[in-house]
N, C-alpha and C positions, 0 to 999 in steps of 0.2 A: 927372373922367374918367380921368384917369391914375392913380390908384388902383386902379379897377376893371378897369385892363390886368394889374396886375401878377399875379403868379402863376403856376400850370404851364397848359400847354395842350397837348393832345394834336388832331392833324388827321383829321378827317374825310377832309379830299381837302388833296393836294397835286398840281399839276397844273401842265406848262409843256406850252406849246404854241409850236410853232416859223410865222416866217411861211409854211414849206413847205406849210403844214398838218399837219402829224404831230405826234400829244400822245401823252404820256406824265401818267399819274397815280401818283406812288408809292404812295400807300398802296392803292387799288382797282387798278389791272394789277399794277402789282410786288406784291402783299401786305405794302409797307412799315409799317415805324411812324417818327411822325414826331412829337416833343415841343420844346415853345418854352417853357423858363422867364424870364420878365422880371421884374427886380425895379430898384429905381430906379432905376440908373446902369449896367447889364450885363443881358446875355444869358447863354442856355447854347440852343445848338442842335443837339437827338441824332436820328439818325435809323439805322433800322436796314431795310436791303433783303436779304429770302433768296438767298443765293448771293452777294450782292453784301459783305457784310459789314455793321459799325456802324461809326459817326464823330459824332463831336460836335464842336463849336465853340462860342467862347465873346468875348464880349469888352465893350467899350461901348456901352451902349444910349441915345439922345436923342430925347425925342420931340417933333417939331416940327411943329404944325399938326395934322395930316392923315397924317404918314409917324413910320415908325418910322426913323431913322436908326441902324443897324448897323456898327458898324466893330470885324471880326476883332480878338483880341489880337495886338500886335506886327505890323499889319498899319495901312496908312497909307487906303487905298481904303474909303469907306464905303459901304454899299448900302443904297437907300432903298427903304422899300417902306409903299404906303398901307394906312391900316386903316378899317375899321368895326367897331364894337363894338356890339351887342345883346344886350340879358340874358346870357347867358354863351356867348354865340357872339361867336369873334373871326375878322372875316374879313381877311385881307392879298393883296395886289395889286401887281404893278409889269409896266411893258413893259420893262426892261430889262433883264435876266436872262438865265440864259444853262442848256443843258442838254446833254448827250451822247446825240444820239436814236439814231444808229447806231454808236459805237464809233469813229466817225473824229475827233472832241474834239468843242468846246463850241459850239452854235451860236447866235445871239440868239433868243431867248423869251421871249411874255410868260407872268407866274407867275398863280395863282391858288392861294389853300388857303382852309379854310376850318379851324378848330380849336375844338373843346369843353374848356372849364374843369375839370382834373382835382379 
């Protein structure tokens, strides 16, 4: 199974929804794009929003169980987020996430995306 994670993936839907109720989808409202390369010990995470700019990150990747474990370069905080993997759809999940729905900083959200194998 962890072979067939590795690789680029581009997202269908990238989506946080706040307990308020208010969602946000980068790539369908924002017209973002969102790419995830994994390969066996790192990440690279790009994402590009109009008006908003591009940013990527990158750092070590672990996968344990059920979760991708993510922990930024030069950064100590790892973020976990669950997978499923189907023929070349890779879907990730977590409740603990965090997102900017209005401009006032980052409020708790659970994530959702869903990403196709480039």
């Amino acid at each position: 199974m962890r072979g067939a994670l590795l690789g680029s993936w581009s997202a269908t839907r990238w989506q946080y929804a706040s307990r308020a109720g208010r969602t946000v989808d980068v790539v369908c409202d924002l017209g973002g794009t969102v790419t995830l390369s994994l390969s066996a010990e790192s990440y690279v995470l790009t994402w590009s929003v109009p008006e908003q700019g591009s940013r990527s990150i990158g750092g070590a990747l672990a996968l344990v169980d059920d979760r991708l474990d993510l922990r930024a370069q030069g950064g100590e905080q790892v973020e976990s987020v669950i997978y499923r993997l189907a023929a070349e759809t890779l879907a990730l999940s977590s409740d603990a996430s965090q997102w900017d729905f209005d401009g006032n900083g980052d409020e708790a959200a659970a994530f959702v995306a869903v990403l196709v194998r480039l």
